[in-house]
mmCIF file as gemmi writes it, N, C-alpha and C atoms, coordinates in Angstrom:
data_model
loop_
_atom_site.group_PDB
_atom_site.id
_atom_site.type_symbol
_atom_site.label_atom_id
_atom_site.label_alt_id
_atom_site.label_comp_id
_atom_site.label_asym_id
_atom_site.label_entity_id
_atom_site.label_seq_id
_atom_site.pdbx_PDB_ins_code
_atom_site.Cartn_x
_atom_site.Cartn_y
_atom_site.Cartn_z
_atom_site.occupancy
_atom_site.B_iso_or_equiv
_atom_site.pdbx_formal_charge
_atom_site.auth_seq_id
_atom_site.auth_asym_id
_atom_site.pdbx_PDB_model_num
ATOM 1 N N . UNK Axp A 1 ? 2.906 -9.813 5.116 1 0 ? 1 A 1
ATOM 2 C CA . UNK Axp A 1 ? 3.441 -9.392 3.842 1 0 ? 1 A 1
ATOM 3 C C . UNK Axp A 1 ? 4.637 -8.489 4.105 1 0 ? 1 A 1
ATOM 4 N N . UNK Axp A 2 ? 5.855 -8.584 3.564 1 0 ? 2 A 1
ATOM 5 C CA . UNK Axp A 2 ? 6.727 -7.865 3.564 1 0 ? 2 A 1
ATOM 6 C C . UNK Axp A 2 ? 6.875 -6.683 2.812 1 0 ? 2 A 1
ATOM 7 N N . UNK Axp A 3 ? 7.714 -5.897 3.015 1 0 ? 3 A 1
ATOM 8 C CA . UNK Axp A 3 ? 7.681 -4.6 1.96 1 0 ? 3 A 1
ATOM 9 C C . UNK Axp A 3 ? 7.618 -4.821 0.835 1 0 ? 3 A 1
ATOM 10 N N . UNK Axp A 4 ? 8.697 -6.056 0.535 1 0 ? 4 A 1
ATOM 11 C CA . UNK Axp A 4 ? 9.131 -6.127 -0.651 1 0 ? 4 A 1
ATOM 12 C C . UNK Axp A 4 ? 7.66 -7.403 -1.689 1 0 ? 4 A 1
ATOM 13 N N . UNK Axp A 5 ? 7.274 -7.731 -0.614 1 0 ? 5 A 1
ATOM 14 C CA . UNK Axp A 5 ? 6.096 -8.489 -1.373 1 0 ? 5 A 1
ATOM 15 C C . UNK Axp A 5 ? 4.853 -7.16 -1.661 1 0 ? 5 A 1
ATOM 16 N N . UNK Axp A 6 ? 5.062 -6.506 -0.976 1 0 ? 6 A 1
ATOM 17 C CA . UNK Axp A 6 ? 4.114 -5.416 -1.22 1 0 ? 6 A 1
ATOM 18 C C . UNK Axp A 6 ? 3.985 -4.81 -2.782 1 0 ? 6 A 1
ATOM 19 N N . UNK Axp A 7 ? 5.651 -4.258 -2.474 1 0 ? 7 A 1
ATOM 20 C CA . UNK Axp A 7 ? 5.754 -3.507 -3.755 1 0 ? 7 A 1
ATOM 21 C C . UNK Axp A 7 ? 5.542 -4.687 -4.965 1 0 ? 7 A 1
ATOM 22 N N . UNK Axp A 8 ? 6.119 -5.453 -5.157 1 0 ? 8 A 1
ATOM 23 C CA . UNK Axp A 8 ? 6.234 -6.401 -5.998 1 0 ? 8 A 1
ATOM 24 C C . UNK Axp A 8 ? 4.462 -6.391 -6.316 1 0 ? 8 A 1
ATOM 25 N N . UNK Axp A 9 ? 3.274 -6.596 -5.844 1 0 ? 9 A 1
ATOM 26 C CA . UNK Axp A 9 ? 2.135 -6.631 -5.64 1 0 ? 9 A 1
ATOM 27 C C . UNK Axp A 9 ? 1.691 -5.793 -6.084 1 0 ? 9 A 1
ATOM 28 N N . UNK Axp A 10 ? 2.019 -4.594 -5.846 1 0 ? 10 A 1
ATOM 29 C CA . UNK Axp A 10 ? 1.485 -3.366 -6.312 1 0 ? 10 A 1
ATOM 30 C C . UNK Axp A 10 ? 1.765 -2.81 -7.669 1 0 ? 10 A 1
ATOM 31 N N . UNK Axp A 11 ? 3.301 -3.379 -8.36 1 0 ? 11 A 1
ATOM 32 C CA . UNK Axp A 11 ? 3.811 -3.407 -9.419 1 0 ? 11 A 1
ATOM 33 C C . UNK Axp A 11 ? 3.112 -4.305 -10.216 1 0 ? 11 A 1
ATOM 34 N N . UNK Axp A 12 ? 2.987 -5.137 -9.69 1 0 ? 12 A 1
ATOM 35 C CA . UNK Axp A 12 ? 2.225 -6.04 -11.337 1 0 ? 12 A 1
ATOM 36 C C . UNK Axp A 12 ? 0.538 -5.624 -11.007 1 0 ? 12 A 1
ATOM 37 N N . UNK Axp A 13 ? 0.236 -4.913 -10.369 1 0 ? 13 A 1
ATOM 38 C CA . UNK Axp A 13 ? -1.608 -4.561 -10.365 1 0 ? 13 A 1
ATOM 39 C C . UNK Axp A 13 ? -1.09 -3.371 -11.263 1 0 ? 13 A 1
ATOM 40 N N . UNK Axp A 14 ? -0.41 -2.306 -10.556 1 0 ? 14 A 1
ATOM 41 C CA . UNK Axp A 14 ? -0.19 -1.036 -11.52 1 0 ? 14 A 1
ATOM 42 C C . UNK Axp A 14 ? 0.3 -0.694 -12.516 1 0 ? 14 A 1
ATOM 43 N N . UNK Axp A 15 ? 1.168 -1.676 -12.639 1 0 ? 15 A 1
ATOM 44 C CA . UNK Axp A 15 ? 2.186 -1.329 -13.965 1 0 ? 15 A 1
ATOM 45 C C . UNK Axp A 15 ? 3.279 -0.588 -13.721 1 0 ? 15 A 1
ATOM 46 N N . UNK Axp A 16 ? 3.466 -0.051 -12.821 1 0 ? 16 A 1
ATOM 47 C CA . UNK Axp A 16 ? 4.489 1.341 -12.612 1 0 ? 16 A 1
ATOM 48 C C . UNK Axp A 16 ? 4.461 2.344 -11.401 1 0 ? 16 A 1
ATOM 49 N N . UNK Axp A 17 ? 5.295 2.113 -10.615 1 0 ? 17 A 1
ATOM 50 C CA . UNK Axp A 17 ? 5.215 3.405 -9.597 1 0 ? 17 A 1
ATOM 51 C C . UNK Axp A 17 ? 4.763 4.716 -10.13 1 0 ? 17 A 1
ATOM 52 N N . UNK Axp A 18 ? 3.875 5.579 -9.315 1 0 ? 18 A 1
ATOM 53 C CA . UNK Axp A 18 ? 3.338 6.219 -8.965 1 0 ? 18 A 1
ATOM 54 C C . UNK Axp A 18 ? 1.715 5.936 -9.524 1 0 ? 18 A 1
ATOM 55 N N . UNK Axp A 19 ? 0.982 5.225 -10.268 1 0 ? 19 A 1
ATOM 56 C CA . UNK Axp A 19 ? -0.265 4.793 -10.246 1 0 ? 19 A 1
ATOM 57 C C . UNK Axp A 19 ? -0.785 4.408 -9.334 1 0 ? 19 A 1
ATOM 58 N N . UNK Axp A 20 ? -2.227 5.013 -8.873 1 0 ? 20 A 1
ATOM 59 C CA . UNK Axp A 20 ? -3.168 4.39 -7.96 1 0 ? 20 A 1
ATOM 60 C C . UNK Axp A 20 ? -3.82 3.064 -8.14 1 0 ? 20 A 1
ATOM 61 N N . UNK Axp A 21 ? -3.382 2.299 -6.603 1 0 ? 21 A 1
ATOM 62 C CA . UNK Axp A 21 ? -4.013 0.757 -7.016 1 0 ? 21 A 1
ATOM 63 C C . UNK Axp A 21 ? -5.11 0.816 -6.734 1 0 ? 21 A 1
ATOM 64 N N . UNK Axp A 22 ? -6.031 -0.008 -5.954 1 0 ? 22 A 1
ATOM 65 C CA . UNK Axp A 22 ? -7.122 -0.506 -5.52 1 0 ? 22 A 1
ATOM 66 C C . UNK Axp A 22 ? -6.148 -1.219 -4.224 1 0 ? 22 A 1
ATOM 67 N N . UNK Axp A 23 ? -6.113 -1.576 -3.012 1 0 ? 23 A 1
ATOM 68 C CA . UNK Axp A 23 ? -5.444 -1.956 -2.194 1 0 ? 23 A 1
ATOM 69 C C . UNK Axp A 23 ? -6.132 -3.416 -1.946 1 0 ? 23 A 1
ATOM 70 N N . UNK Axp A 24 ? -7.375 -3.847 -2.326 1 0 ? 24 A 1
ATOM 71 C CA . UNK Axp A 24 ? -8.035 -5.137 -3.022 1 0 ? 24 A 1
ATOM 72 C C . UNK Axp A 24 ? -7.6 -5.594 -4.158 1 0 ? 24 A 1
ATOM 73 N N . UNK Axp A 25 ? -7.047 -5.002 -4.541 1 0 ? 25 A 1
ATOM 74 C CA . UNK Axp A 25 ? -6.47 -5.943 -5.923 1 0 ? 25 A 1
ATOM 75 C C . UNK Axp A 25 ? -5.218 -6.625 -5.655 1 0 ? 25 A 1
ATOM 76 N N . UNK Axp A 26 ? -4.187 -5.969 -4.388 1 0 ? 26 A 1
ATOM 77 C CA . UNK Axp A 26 ? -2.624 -6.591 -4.107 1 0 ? 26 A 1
ATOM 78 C C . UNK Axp A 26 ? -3.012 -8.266 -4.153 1 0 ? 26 A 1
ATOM 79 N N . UNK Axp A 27 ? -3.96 -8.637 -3.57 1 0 ? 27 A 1
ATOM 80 C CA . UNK Axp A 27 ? -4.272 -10.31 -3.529 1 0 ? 27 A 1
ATOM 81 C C . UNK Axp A 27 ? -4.306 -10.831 -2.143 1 0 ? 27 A 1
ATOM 82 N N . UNK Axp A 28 ? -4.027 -9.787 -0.914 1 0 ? 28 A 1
ATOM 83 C CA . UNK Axp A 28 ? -4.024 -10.326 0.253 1 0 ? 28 A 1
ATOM 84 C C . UNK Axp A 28 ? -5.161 -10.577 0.988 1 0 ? 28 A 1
ATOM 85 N N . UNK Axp A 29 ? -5.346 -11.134 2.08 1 0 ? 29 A 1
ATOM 86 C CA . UNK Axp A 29 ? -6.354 -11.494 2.61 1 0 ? 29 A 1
ATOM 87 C C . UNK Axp A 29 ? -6.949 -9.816 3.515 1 0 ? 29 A 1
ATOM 88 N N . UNK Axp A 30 ? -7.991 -9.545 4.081 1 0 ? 30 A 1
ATOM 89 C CA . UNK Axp A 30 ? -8.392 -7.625 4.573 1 0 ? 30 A 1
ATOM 90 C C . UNK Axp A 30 ? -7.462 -7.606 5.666 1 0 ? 30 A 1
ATOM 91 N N . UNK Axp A 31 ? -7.176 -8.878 6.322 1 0 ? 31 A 1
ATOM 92 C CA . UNK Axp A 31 ? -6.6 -8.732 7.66 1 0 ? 31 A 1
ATOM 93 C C . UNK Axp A 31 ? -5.646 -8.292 7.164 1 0 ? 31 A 1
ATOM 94 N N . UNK Axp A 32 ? -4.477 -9.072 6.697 1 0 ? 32 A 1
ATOM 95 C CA . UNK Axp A 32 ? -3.878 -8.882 6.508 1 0 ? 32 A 1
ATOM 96 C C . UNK Axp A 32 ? -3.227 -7.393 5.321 1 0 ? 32 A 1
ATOM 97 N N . UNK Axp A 33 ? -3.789 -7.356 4.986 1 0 ? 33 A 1
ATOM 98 C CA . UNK Axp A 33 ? -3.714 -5.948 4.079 1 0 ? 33 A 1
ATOM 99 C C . UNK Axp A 33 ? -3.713 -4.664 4.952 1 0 ? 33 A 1
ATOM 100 N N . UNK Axp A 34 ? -4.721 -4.693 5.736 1 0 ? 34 A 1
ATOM 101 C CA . UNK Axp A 34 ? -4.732 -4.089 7.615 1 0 ? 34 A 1
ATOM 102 C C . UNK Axp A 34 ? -3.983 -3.864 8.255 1 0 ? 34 A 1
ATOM 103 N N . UNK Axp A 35 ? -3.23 -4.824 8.172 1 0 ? 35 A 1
ATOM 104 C CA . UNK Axp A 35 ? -2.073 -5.099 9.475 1 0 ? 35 A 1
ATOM 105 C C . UNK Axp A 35 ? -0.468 -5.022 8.917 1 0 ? 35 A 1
ATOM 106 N N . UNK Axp A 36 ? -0.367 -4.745 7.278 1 0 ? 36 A 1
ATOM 107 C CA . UNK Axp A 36 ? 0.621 -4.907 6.627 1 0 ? 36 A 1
ATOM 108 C C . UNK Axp A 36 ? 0.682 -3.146 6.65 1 0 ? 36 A 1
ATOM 109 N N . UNK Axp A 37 ? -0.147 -2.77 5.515 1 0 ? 37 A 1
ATOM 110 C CA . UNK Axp A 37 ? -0.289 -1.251 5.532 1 0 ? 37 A 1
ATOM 111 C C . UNK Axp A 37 ? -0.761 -0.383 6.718 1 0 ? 37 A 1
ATOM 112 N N . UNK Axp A 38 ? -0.5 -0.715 7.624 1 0 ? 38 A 1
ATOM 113 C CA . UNK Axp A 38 ? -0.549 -0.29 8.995 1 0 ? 38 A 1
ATOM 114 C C . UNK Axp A 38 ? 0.828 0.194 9.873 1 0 ? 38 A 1
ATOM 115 N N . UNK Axp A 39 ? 1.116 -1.33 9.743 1 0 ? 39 A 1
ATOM 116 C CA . UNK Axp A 39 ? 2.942 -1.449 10.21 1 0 ? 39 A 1
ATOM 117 C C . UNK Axp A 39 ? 3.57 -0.244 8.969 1 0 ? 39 A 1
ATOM 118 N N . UNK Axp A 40 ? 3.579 -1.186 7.522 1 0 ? 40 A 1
ATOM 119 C CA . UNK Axp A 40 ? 3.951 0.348 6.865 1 0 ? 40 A 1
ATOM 120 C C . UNK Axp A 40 ? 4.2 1.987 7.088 1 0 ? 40 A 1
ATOM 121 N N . UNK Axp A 41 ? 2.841 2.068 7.391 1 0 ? 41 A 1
ATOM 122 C CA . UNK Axp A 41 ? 2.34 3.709 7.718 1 0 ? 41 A 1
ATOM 123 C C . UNK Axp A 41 ? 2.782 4.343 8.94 1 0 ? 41 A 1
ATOM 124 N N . UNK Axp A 42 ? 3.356 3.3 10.043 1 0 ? 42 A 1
ATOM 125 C CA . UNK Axp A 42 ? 3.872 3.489 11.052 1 0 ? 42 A 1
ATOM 126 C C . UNK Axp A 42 ? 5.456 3.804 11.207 1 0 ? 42 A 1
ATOM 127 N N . UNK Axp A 43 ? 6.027 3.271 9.768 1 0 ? 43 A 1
ATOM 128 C CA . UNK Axp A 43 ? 7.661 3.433 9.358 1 0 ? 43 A 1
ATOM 129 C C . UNK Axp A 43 ? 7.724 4.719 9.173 1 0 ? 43 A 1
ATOM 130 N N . UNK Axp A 44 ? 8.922 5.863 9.289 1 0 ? 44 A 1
ATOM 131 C CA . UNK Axp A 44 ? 8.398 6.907 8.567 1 0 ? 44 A 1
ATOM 132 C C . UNK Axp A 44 ? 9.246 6.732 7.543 1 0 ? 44 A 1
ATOM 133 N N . UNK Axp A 45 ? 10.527 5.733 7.933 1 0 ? 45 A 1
ATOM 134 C CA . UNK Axp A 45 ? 11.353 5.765 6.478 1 0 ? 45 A 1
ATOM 135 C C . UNK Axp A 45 ? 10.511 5.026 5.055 1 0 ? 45 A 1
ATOM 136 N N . UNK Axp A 46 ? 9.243 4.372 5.399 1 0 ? 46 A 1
ATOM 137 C CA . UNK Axp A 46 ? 8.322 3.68 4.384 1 0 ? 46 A 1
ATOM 138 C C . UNK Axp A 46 ? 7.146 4.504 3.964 1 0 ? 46 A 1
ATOM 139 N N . UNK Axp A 47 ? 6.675 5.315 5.122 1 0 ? 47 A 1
ATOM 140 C CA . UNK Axp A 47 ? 5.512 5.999 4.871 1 0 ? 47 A 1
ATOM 141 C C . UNK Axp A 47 ? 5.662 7.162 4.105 1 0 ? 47 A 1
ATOM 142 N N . UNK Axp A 48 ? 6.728 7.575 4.278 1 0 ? 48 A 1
ATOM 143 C CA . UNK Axp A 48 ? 7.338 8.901 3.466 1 0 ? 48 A 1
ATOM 144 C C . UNK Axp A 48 ? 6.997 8.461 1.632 1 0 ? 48 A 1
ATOM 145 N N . UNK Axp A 49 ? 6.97 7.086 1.205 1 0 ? 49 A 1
ATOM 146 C CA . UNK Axp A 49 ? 7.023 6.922 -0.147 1 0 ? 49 A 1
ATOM 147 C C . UNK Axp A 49 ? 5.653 6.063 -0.542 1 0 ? 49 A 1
ATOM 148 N N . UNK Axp A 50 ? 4.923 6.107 0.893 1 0 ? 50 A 1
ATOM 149 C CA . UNK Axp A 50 ? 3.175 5.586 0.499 1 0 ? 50 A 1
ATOM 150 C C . UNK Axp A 50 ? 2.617 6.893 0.897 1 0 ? 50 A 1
ATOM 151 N N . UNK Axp A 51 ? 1.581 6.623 -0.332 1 0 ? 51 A 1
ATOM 152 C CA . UNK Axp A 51 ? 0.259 7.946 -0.175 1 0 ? 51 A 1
ATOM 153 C C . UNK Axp A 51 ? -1.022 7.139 -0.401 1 0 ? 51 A 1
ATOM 154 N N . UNK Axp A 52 ? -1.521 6.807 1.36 1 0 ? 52 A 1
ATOM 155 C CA . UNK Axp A 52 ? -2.998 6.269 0.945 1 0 ? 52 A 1
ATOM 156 C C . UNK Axp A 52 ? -3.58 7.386 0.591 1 0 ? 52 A 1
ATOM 157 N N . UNK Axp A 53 ? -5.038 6.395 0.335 1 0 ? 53 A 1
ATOM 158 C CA . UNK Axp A 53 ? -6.243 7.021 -0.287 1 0 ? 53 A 1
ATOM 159 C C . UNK Axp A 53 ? -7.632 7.184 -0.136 1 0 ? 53 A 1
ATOM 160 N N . UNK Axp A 54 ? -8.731 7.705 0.203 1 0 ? 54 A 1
ATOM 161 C CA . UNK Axp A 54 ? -10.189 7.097 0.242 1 0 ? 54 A 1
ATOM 162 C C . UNK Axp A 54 ? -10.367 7.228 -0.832 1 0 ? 54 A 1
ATOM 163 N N . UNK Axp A 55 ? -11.061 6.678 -1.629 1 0 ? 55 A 1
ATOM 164 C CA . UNK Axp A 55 ? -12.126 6.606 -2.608 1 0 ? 55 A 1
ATOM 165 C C . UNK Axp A 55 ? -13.137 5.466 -2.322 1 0 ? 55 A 1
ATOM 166 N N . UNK Axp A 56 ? -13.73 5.277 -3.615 1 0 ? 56 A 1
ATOM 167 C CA . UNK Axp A 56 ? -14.416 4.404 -4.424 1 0 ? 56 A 1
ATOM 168 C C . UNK Axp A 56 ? -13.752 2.909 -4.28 1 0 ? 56 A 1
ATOM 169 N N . UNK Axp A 57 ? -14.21 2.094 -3.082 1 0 ? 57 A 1
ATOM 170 C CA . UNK Axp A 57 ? -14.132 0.69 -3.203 1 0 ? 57 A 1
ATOM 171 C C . UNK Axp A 57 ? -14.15 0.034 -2.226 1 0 ? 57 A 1
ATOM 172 N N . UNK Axp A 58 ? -13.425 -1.144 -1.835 1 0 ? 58 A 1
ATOM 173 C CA . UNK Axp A 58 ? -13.47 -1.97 -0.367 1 0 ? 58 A 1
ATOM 174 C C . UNK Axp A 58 ? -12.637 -1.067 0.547 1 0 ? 58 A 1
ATOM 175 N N . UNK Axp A 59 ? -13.165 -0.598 1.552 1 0 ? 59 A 1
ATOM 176 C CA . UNK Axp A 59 ? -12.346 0.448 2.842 1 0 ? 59 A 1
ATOM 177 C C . UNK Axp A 59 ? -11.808 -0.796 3.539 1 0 ? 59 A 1
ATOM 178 N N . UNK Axp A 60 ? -10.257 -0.482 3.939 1 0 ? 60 A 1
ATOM 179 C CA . UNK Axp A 60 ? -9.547 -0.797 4.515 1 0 ? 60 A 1
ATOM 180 C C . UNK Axp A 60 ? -9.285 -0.089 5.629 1 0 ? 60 A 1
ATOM 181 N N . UNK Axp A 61 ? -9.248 -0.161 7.142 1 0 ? 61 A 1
ATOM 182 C CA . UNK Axp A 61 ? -9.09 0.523 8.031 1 0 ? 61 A 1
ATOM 183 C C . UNK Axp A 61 ? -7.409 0.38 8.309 1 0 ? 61 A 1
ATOM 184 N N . UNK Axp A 62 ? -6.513 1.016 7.855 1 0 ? 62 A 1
ATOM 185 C CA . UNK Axp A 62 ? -5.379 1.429 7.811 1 0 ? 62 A 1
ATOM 186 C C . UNK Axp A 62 ? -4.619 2.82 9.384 1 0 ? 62 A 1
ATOM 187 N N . UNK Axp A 63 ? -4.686 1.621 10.397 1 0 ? 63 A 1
ATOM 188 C CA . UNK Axp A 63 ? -4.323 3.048 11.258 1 0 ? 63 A 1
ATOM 189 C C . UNK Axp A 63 ? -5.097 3.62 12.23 1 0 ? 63 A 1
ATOM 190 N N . UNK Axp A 64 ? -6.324 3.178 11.6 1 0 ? 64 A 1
ATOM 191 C CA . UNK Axp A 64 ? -7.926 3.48 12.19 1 0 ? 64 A 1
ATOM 192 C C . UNK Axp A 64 ? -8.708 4.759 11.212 1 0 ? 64 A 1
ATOM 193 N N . UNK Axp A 65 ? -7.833 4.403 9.772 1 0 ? 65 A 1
ATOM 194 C CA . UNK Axp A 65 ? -8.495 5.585 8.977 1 0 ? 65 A 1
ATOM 195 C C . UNK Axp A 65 ? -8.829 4.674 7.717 1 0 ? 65 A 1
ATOM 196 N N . UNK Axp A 66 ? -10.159 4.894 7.506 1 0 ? 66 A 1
ATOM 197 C CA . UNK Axp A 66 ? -10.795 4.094 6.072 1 0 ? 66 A 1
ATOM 198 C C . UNK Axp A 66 ? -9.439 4.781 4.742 1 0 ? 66 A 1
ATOM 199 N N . UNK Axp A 67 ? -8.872 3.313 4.369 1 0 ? 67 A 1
ATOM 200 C CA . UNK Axp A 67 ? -8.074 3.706 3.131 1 0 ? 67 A 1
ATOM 201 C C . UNK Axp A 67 ? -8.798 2.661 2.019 1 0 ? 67 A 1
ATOM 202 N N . UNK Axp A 68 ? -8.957 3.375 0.416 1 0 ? 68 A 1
ATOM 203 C CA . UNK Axp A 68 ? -9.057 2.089 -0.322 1 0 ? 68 A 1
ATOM 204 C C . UNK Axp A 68 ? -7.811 2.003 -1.817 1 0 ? 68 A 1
ATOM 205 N N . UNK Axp A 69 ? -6.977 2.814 -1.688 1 0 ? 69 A 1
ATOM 206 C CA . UNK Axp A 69 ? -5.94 2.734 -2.377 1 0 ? 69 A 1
ATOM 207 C C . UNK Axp A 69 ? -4.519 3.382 -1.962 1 0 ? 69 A 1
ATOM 208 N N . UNK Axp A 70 ? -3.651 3.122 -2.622 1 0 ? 70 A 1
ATOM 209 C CA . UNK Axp A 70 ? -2.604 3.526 -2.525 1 0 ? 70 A 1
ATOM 210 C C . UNK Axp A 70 ? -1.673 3.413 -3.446 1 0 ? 70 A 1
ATOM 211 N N . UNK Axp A 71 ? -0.87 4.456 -3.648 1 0 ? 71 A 1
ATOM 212 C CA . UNK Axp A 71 ? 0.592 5.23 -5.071 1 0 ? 71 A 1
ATOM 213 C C . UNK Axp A 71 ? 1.66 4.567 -3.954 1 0 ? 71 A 1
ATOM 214 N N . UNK Axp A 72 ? 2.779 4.578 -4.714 1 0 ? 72 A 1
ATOM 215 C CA . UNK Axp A 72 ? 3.934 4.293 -4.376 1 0 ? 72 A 1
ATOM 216 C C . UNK Axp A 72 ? 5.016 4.924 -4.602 1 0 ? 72 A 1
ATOM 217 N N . UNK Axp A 73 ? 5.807 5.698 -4.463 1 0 ? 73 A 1
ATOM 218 C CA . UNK Axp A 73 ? 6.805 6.251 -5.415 1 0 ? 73 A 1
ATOM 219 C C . UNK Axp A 73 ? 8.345 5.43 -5.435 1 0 ? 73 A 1
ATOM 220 N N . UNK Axp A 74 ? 9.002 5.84 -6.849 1 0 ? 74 A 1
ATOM 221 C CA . UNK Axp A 74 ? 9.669 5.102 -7.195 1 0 ? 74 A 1
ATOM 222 C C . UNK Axp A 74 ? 11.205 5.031 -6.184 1 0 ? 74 A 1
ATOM 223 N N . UNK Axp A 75 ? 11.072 6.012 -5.488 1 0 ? 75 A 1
ATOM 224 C CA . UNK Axp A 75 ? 12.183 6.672 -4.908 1 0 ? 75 A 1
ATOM 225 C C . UNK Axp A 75 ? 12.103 5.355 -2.748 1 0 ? 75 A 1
ATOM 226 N N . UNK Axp A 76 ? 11.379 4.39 -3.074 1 0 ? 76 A 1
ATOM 227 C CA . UNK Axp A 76 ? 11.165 3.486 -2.297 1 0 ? 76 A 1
ATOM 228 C C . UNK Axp A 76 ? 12.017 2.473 -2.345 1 0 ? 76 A 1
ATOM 229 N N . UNK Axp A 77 ? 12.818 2.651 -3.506 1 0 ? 77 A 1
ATOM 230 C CA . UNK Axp A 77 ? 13.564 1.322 -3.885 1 0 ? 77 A 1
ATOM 231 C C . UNK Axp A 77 ? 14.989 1.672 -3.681 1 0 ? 77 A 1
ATOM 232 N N . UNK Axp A 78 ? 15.027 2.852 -2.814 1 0 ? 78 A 1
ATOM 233 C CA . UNK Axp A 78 ? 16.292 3.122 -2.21 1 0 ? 78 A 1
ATOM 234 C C . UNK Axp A 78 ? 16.177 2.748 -0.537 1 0 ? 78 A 1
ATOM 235 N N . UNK Axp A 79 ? 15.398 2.344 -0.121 1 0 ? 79 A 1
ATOM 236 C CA . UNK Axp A 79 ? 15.192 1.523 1.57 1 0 ? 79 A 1
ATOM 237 C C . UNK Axp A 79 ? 15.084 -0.158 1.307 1 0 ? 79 A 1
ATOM 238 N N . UNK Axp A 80 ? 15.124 -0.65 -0.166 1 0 ? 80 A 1
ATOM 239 C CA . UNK Axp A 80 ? 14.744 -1.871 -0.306 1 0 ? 80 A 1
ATOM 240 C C . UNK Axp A 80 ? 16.439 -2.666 -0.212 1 0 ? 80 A 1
């Protein structure tokens, strides 16, 4: 998944930058959701404008840290 499929993904689950998704709802397969928001979190020019999350839902091991959501901020669409 690319950045830009990301955001796009995360925009029509949320409605709007800065709302918390469910990182199960983007539509990707776990691996891949894993291995996407991973690489992500590893950018700092990308990670700077993601804020995972634990809560309440399917854990995603992001990094080697249980994540199950994630905000976006709008200020991301200046690296796009």
């Amino acid at each position: 998944m690319t950045l830009r499929e990301a955001i796009d993904k995360y925009l029509a689950a949320g409605g709007s930058y800065g709302e918390s998704v469910a990182l199960a709802s983007l539509g990707e397969s776990h691996e891949e959701t894993e291995r996407s928001f991973s690489l992500f979190d590893e950018d700092y020019h990308i990670s700077r404008f993601l804020h995972l999350r634990n809560d309440s839902g399917e854990k995603f091991q992001i990094n080697g840290f249980p994540q199950t959501h994630v905000s976006i901020d709008a200020e991301i669409e200046s690296i796009l």
